[in-house]
TORTI-336963 format. One record per atom (N, C-alpha, C): residue in three letters; x, y, z. Coordinates in steps of 0.1 Angstrom, whole numbers, plus 5000, padded with zeros to 4 digits. Each point is the difference from the previous one (the first is absolute). Example, Ala and Ser with C-alpha at 12.3 -4.5 7.8 and 13.67 -1.06 7.14 Angstrom:
# residues 2
ALA513249435078ALA499150125000ALA500950125000SER499650114993SER500950115000SER499250115008
END
This chain:
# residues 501
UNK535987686603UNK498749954996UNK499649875006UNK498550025004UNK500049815005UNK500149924993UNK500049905003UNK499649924992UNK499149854999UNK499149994994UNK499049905005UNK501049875005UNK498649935007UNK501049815002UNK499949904988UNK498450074989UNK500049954990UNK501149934993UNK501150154997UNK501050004993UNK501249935009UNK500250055013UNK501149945004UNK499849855002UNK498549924998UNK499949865000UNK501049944989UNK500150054992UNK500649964984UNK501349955001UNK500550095014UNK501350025001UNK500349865009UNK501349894996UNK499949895004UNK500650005015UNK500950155003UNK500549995015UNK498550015010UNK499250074990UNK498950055012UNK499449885001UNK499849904989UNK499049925004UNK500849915006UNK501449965001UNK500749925009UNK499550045015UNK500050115002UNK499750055014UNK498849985004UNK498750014995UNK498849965002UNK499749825005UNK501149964993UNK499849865002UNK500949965015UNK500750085005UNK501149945006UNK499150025017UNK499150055000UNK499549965016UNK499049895003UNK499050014985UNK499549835005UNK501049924993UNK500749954995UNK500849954997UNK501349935014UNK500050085005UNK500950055015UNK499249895011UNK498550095000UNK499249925008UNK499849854996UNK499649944988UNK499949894998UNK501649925005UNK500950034996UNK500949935001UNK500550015014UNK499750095010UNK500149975016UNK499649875004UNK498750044994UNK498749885008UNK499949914995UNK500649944987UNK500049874995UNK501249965003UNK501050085000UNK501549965001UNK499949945017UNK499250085004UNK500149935019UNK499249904999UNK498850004991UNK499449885004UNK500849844989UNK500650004993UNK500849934992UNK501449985015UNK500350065003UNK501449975013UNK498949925012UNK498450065000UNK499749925012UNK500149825001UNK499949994983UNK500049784997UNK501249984997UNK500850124995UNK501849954993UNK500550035016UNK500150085008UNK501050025008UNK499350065016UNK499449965006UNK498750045012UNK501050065007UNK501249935005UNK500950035009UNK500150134998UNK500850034984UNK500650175000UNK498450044997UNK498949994998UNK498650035000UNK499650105012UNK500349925013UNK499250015014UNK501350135007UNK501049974996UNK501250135003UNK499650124994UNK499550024984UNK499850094997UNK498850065007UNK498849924999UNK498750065008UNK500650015015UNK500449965008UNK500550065013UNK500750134995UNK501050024996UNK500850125000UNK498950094990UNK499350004994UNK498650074990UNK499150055016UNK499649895006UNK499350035012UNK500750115011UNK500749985003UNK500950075007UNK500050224995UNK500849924986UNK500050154995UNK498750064999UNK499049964999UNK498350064997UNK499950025014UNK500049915012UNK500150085015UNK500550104998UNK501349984999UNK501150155006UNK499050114987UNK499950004990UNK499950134995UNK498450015002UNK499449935005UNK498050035004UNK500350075015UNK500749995008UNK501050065009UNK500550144999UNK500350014993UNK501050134994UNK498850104995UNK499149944990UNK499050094997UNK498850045010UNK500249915008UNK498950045011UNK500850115010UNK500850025001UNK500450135005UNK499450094991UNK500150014985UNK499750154994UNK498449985004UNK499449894999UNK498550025000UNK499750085014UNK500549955012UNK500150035014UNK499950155001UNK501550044995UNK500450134997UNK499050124995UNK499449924988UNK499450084988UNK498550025011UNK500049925005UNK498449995006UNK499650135011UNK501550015007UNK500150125013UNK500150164989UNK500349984990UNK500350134995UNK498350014993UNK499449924995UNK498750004993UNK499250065012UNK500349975009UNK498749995011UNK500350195004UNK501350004999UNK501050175005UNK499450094988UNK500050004989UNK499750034988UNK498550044996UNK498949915004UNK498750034999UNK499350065007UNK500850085013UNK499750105012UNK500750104997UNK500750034991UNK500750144997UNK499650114994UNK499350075004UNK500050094987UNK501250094993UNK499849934988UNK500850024988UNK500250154993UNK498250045004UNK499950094989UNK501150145009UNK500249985012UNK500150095008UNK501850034998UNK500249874998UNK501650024995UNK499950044988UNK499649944991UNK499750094984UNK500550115001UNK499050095009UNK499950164998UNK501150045006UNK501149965006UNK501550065002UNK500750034988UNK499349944984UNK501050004991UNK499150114991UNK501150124998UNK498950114990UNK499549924991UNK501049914992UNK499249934990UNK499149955002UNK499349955010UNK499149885000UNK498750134987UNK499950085001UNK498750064999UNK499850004985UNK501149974995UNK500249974983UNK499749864996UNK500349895011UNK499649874993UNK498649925001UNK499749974989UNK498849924996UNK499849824998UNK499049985005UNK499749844992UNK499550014995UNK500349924990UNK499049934990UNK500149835001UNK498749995004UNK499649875000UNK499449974987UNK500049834996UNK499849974990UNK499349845005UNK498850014999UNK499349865006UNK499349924987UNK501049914993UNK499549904987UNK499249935007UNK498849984989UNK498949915004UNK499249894990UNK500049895003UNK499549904987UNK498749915006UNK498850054996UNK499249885008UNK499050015013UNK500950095010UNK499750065014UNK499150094998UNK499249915012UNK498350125001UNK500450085011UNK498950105000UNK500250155006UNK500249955012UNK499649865007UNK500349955015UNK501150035000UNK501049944991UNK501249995008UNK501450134992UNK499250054993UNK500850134991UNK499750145015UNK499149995002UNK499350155011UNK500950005014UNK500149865007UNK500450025010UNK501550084998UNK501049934994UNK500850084993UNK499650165002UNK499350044992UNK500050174997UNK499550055018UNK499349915002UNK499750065015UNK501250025012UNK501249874993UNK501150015006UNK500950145002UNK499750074986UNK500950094996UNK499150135004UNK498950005003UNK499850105006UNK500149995016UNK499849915003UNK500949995014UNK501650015002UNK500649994993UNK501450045002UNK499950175007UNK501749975006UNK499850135010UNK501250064986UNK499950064993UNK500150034990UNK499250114993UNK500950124992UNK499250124993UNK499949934991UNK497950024997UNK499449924985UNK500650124991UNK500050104999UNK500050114991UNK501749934994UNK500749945005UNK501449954997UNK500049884993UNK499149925001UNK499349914992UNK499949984987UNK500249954993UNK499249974984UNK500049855004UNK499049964989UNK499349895004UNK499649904986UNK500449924998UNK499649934987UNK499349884999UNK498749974993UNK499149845002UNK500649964986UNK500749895001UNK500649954985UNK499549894996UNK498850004990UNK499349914996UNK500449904987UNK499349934997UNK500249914990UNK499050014990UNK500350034984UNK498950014990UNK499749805003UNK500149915005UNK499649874999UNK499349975006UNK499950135011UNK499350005012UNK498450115000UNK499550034987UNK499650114995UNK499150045005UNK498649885006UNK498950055007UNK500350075012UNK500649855007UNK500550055013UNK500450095007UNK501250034993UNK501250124997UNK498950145005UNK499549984987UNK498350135000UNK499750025012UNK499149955004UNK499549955013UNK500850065011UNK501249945002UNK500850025012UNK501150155002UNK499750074984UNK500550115000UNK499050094999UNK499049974998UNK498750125001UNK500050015016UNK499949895009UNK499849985010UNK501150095011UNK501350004998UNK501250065005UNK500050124994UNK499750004992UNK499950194994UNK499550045005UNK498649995005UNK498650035006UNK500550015014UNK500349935007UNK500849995012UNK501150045008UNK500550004991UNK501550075004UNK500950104992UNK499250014990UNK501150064986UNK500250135005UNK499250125009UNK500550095005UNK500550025014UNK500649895005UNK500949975011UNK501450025001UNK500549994987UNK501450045002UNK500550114989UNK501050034999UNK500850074990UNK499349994985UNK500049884998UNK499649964987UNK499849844999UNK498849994993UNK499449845000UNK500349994986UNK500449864995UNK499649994983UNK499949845002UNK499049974989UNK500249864994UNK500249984988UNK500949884998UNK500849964986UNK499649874997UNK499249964986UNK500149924996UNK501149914990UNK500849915007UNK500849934993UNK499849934988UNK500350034987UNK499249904982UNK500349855002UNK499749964998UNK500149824994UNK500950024993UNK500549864999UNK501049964989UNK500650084993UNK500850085006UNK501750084995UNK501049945000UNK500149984989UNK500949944997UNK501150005002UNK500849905006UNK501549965007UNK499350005017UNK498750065001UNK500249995017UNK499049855008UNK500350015012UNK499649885006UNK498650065005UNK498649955001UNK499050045004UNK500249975018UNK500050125007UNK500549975013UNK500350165011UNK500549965010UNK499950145007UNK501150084995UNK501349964996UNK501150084993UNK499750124990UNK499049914991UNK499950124984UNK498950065003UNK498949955014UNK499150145004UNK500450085007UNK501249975007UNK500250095014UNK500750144988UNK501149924988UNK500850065000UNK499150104987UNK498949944997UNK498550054991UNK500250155003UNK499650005017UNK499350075007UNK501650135002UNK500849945002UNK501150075007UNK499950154986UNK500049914986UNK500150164989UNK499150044998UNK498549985004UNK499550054998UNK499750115018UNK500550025005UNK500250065014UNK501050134996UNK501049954995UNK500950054995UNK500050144992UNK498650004990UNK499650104994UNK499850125008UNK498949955012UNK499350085012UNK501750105009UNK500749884999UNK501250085007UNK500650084997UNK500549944986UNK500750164990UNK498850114999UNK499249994998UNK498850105001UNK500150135009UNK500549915015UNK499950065011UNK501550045005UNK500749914992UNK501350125001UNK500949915012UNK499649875003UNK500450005017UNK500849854997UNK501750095008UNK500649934998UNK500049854998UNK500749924992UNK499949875006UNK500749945012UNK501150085004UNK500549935014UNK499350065013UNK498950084995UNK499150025011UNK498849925004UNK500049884992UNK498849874996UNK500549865004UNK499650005009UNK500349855012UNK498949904989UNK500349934995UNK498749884993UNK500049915010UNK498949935002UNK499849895003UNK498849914996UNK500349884996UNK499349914990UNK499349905007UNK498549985005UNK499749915010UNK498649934996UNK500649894999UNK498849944999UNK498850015006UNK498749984989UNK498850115003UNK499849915015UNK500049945004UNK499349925015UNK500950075011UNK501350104995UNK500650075009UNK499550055011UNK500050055013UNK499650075009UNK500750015006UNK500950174997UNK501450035007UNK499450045013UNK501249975010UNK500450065011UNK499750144999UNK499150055013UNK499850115000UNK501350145003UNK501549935001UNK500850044999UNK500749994993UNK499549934990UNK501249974984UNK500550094994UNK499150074995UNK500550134991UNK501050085010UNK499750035012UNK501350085004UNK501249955000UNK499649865009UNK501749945006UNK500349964986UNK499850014988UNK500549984984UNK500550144998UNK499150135004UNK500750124992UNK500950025011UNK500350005013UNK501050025006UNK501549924997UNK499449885001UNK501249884991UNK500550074990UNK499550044987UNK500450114990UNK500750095004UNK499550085007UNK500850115003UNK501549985009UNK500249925001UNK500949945009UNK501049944995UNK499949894989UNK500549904999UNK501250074989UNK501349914999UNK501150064995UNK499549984985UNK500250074989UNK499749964989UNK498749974996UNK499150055004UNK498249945003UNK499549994980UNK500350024993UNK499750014984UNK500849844998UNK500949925008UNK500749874997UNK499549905008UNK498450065004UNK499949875011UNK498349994999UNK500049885000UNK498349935001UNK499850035014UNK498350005004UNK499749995017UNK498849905000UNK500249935009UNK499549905006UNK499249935007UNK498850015004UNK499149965012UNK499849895000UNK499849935014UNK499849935001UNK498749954997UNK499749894992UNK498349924993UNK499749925008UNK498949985007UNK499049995016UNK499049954993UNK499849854995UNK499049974993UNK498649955014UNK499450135002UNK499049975014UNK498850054996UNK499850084990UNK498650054995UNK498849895005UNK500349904998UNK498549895000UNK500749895006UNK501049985010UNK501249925004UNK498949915011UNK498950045004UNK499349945012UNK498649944988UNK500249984993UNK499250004987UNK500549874990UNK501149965000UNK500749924991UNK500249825006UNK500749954994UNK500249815002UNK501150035010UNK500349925009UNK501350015005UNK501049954995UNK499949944988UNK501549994994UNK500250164990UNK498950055000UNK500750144988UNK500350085016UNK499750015014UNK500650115005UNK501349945002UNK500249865002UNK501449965004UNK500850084988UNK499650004987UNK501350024989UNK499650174997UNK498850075004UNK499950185006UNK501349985008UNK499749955015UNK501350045006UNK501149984997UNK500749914995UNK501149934997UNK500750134987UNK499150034994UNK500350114991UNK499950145006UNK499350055009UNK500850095009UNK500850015008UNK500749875004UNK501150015014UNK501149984987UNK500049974989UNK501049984991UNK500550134997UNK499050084995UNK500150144997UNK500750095015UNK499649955012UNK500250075015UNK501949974997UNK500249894996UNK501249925002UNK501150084991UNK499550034988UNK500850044989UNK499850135003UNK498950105009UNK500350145002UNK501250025012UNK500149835004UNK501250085014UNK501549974993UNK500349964985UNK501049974997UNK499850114983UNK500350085003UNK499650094985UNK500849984985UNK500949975009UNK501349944988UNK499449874988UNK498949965007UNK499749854989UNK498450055001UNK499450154998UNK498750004998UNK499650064986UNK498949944996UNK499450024981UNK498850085004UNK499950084990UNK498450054998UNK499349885004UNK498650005006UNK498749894998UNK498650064999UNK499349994992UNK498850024999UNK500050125002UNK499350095009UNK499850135002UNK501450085004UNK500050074996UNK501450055002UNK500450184992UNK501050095001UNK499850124999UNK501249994996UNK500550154992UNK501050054993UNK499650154999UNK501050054995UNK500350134994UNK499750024984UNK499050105001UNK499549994987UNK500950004986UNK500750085007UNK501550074992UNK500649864993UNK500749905008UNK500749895000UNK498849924986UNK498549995003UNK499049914994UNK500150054982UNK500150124998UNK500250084986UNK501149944994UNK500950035012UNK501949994994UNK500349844994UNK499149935006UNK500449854998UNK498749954986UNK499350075002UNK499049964988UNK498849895006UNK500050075013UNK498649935005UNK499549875005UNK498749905002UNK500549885006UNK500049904982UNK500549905006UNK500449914987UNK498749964998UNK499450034986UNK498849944995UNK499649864995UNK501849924998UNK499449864999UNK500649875008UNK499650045010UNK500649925011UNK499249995011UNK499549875006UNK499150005011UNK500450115016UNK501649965004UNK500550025011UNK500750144998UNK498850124995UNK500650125002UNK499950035009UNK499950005011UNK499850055014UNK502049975004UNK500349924999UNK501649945000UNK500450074988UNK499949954992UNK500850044987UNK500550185000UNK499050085007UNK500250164998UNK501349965006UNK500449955012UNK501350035009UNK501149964991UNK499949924993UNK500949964992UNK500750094990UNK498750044993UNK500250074991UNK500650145000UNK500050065013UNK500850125005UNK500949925007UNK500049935007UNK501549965004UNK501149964986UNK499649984990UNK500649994985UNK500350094994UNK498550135006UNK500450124991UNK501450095008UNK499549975009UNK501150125015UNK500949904996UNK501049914999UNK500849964998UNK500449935014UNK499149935007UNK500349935009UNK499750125015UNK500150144995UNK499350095011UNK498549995000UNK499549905009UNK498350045004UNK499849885012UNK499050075003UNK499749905014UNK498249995007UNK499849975003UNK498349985009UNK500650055013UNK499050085004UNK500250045014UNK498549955002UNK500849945018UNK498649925007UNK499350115003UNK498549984999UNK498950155014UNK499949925014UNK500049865000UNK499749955008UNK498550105004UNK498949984996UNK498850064999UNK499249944992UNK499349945006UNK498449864989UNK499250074995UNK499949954985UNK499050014992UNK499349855004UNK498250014997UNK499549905007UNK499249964986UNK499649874995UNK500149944988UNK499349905003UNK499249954990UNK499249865001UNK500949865001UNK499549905007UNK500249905001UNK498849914988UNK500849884994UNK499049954994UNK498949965000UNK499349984995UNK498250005006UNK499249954987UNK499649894998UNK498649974993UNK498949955005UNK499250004989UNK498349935006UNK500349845009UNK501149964992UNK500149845006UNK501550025004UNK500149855012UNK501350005003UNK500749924988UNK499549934993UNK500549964986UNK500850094993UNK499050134996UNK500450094993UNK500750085002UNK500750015017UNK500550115011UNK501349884993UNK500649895007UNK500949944991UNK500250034988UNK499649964990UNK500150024986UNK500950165001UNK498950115004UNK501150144997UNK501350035009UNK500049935013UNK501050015004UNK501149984993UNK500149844993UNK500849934998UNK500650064985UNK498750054995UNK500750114986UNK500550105001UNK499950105011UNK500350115010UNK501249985001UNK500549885007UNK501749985004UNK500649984987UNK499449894992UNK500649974987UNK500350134994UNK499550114996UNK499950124994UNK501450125011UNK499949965015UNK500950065005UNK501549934994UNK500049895007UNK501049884991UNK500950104988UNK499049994992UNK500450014987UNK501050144996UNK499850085012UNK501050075002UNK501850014996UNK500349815001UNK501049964994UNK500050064983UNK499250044995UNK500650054985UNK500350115006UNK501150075008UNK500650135003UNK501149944998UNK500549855004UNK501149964998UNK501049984986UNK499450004993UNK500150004984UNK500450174999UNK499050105002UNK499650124994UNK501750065010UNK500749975015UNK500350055005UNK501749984995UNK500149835002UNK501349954998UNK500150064983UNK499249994994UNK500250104985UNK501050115003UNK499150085006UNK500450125003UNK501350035009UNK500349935010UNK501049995001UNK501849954991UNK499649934991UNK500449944987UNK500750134993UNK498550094995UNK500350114990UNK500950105013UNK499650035008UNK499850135006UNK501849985013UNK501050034993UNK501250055006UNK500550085011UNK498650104997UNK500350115015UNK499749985010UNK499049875005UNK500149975013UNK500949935002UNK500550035014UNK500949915010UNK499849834999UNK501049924999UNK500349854993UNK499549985019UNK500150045007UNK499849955014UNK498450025004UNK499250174995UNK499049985002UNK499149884987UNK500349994990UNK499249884992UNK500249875004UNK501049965004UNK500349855012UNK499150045011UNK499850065007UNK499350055012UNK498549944996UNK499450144995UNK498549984995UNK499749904990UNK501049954994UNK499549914986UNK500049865011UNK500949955007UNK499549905009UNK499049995008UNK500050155010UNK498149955007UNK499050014992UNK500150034986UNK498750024993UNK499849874997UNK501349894992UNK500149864999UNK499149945010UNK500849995011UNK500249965013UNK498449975004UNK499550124999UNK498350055007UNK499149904989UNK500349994988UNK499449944995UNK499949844998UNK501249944998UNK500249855000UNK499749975013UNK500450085011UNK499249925016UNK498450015001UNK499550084992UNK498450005002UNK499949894995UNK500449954992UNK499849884990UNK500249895006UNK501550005011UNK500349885002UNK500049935016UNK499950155010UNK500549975014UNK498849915001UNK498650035004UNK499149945007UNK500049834996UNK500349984986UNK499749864997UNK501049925007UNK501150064998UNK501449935006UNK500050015017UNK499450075005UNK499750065015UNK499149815008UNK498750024991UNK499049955002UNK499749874989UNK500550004994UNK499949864992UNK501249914999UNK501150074989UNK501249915001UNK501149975011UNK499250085008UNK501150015014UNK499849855005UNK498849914997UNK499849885010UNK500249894990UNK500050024988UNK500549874988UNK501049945001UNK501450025003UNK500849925006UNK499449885009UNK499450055010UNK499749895009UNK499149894997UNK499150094986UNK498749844995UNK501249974986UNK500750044994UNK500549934990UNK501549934997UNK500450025019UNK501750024993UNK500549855004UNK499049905001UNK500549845003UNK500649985013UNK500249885000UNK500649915015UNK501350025004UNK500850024986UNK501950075006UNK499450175005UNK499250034995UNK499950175007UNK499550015012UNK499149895003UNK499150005012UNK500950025011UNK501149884999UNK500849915007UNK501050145009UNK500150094989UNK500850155003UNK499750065014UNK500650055007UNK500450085013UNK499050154989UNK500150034993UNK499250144995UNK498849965001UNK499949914994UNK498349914996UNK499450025010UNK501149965013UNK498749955011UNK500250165007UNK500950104997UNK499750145006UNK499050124993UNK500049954987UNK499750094989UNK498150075006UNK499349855004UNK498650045003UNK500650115014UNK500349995006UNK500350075018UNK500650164994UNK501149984989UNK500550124998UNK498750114994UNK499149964991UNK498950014993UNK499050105014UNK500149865004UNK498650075012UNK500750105011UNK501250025002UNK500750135011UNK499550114987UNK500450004987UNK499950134995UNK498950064997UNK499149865000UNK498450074996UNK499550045017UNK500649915009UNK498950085012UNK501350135005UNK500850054992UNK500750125002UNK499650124988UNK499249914989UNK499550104989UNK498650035007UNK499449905007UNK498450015005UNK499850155009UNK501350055009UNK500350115007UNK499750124993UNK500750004983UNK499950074995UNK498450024997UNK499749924997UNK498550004995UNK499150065010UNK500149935010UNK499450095008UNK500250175008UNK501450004993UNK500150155003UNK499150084987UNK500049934990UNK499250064989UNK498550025001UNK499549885007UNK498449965008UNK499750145011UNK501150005006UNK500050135009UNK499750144992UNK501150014992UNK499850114993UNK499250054992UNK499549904997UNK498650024983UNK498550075016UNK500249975012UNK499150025007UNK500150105001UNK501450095002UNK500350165002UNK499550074992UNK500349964988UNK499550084989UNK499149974995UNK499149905002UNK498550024994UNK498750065004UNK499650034988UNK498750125005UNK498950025005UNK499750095008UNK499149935013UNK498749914991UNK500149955009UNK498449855001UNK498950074994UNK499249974988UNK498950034997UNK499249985012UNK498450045001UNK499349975009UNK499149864996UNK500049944987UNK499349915000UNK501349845001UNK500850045001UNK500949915004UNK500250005020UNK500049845006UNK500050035008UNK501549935011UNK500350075008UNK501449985009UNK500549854997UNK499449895002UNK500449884991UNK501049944991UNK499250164988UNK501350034986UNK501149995002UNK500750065011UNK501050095000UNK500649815005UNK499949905006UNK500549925001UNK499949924984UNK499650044989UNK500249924990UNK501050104992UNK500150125005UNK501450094993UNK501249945005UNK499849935011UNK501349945005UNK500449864991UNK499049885005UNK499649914992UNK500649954985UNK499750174992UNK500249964985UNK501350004998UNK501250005008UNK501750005004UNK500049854990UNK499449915010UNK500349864996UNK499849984985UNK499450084994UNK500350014982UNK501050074991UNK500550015007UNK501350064997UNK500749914990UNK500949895005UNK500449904991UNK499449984988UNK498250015001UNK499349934988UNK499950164992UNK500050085001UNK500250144998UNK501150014988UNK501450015007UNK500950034992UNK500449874991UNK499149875001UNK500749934984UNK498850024995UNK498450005001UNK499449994992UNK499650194996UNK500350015004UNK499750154999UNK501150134997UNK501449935003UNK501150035000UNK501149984989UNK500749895000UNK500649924994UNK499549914987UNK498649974997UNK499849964986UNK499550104994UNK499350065002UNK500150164990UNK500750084999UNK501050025006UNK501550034997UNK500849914989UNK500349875003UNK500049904991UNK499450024987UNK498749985004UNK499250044988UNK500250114987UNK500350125009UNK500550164989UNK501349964996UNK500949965006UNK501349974994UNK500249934991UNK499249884999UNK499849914992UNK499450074987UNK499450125001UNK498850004988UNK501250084993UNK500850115011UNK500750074996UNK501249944990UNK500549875001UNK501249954999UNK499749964987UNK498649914998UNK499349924987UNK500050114991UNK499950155002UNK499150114991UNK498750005000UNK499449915014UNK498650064999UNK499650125005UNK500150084996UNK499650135007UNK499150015007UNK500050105010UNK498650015013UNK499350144990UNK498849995000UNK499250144999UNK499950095016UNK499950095003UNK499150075009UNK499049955003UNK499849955016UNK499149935006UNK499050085007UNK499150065006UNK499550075006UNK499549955009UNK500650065012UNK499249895014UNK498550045005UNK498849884996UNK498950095004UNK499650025014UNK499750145002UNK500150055010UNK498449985004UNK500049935014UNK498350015003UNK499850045022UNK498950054999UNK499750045009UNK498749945009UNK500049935013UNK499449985000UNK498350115011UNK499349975002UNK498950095008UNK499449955007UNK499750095010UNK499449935018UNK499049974996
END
């Protein structure tokens, strides 16, 4: 039986664990900056050997991105559906999509459905779900009369579900509507008799607009994969919907969040559900669905079958984009403001670490080697969001303005600036291999933008540094902190806007 975080808050191991990543993070970054006035010398060693290691491993991951990039590009010229049909099965498995929505006008809900009728994909294989919000109630109206009218006899089966207000124990958010929508789908299924391990789900945020080869290279993945009922699937999130449309510091941190995702598909062993993402309907029942009071259910599902399987489950990459909004308001004020709650809200993903290290606590049957494994990169991923960039870019240079006349006087002192500047104009390489790449993959040139642009998509590189602390690193900070205090985060909704020629 699940069980809420309500209750497991009570519990004083769980709430030890909640506290121990900002906790972790604070004490990095004060503890280094307290050694920069007590001790500069062993200060300026550590940030060299910190610099060093963040080379070698920004190094290391740029291979998978490299890697991941030649198979994406292999992948989106394939037809999928064509391998499909080698497997008698294929002609039994179905999607069901499930697109939660809070807020989002028919602009940015439609293109979505127009996506999915462009998939090279049998609609009749299809079910299709608009998962609304009673909070959302005019709207909601509105945008489902409009989709019914439109599309509701396009595939297999259309339905819309409104999610109630205030049920109690749940978090108002995309978890308790997705997972609203999942039982009430549910009905229609048993109805129809059709199996559940013949029901590929996938859950995508309404601004989604899958790859017109998603559904296959997913049901073929399925059909293929060893164990396919123990494993989440994966696509890659391409935040480019309105990418020629946005500030240049929100595409810098769009891309920065897709070559992350490129990075972690070429290393599968350290990859989480994120945002849009698919499973086996079968697996979604058996576990009791997504967590309804928790922001970071998009992560948390992996967990939660990696807990229930007993340490058997895994994400299989598609290496295949889903394409997704980039942040976007009326003002560049206000394009900041959502970014920075956007990250904070991703951030905050650190309450898996509480819910996980728990679980590994109670839970005996997994392997003592795989919970050291995954329970460290999940640490790991989180305290460096928190802490690399400030230490990278801030405390990296305080030895030299605070560490006095005996430190000056030092052989390090007078190398420490020179060691500084070989790494950054050997991290600048990297940057610009990333400047290169954000060019491959972005979507052709509107026509009211003119050739010019394309030199400010280069351009916006140089924001990078100001990117990952202010955009990066204190809202990461930020959720940890709220996490650690007991301030709890609600469900944020990123508002989604579009702009017109």
């Amino acid at each position: 039986m699940k069980v809420s975080i309500q209750q497991l808050r009570k519990n004083r191991l769980f709430r030890f664990y909640e506290i121990l990543p900002g906790a972790s993070a604070w004490i990095i970054l004060l503890g280094l900056l307290v050694l920069c006035f007590a001790w500069p010398l062993a200060a300026a060693i550590f940030i060299i050997c910190f610099d060093l290691y963040w080379l070698i491993k920004i190094s290391y991951l740029s291979i998978y991105l490299t890697h991941s990039c030649k198979i994406l590009q292999k992948n989106i010229k394939m037809d999928w559906l064509v391998k499909c049909k080698k497997y008698s099965h294929f002609k039994d498995i179905y999607h069901l999509v499930i697109l939660p929505t809070y807020k989002e006008k028919i602009d940015v809900i439609e293109p979505a459905f127009l996506a999915l009728l462009n998939s090279h994909y049998p609609k009749d294989k299809m079910i299709v779900v608009l998962a609304t919000e009673e909070r959302d109630k005019e709207n909601a109206k509105k945008a489902s009369r409009y989709i019914q009218e439109k599309f509701g006899d396009k595939f297999y089966h259309f339905m819309t579900t409104v999610h109630p207000k205030d049920i109690v124990g749940e978090l108002a958010g995309k978890g308790s509507n997705e997972t609203w929508a999942a039982k009430q789908v549910l009905r229609f299924i048993d109805q129809k008799r059709i199996p559940y391990q013949n029901i590929i789900v996938s859950v995508l945020d309404v601004d989604t607009c899958v790859h017109p080869q998603y559904f296959a290279c997913l049901a073929w993945h399925y059909l293929t994969t060893k164990d396919p009922y123990q494993s989440s699937y994966q696509p890659i999130p391409m935040y480019f919907n309105n990418i020629w449309d946005s500030p240049a510091l929100m595409r810098v941190i769009a891309f920065n969040t897709t070559f992350w995702q490129m990075m972690q598909q070429g290393r599968p062993e350290s990859l989480c559900t994120f945002s849009s993402h698919a499973m086996s309907f079968k697996t979604l029942v058996e576990v009791g669905f997504w967590q309804t009071d928790l922001v970071s259910e998009d992560s948390n599902i992996f967990w939660q079958c990696f807990s229930h399987y007993n340490g058997n489950y895994k994400v299989v990459p598609l290496l295949i984009p889903v394409y997704m909004d980039t942040v976007l308001a009326d003002t560049l004020k206000q394009s900041l403001i959502n970014q920075y709650k956007q990250q904070r809200r991703w951030a905050y993903g650190a309450e898996n670490i509480p819910y996980v290290f728990y679980q590994f606590t109670k839970n005996r049957a997994i392997p003592f080697l795989k919970k050291l494994i995954q329970g460290f990169m999940l640490f790991d991923g989180s305290v460096s969001w928190a802490t690399n960039a400030l230490i990278l870019f801030f405390l990296g240079w305080l030895p030299l303005i605070v560490g006095g006349e005996a430190y000056q006087t030092t052989v390090l002192a007078q190398s420490l600036p020179f060691v500084v500047q070989i790494l950054m104009t050997l991290a600048m390489i990297g940057l610009l291999s990333s400047a290169a790449l954000s060019l491959l993959l972005l979507p052709k040139r509107p026509k009211k933008y003119g050739r010019f642009n394309m030199l400010f998509m280069l351009l916006q590189w140089l924001l990078l540094p100001l990117s990952t602390i202010i955009l990066g690193a204190i809202p990461a900070l930020d959720a940890q902190t709220r996490l650690m205090l007991g301030k709890y985060m609600g469900f944020w909704v990123t508002e989604k806007a579009r702009k017109r020629d």
